[in-house]
C-alpha positions, 0 to 999 in steps of 0.5 A: 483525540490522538491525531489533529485535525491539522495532520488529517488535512496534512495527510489528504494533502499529501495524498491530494485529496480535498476533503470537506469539513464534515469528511476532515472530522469522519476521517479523524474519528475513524484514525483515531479508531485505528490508533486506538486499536494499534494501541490495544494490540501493542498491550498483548504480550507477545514475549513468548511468540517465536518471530515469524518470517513467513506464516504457512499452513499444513497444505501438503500437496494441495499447496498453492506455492509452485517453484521457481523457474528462471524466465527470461525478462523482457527486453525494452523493445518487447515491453514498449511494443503495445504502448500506445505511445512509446519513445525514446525508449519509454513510455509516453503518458500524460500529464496528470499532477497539475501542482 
């Protein structure tokens, strides 16, 4: 196995989950699954591929991309305006990382 079982438990930690032993052990097998496959894929040779900064098809007219228009942004009075609880200029929300 290419990842620990001590760096799944790191990783749901970091992600605060809390995770069963059976669950810690589906987890590891399916990211190793995964690992496995990256591997697979860096062993394609790609010295002939052109580096792509955008990958667009033949669409003509029926593309879905439209131009760009300038539009004004919103200012924080009009974003703060259906807050449920706005103040000093913020949004008010609960607390929800008890750590």
């Amino acid at each position: 196995m290419k990842i620990t079982e001590k760096e799944v438990r790191y990783v749901a930690g970091l992600a605060n989950l809390t995770l069963s032993d059976h669950e810690i052990a589906k987890l590891q097998s399916d990211l190793d699954g995964i690992l496995g496959h990256m591997d697979s894929l860096n062993e394609v040779d790609t010295s002939g591929v052109e580096p792509m900064s955008q990958v667009l098809f033949e669409a003509g007219e029926t593309a879905t991309l439209r131009p760009d228009e300038p539009v004004t942004p919103l200012d924080n009075k009009a974003a703060l305006a259906n807050a449920p609880q706005p103040g000093a200029g913020y949004f008010k929300v609960p607390k929800v990382i008890e750590r």
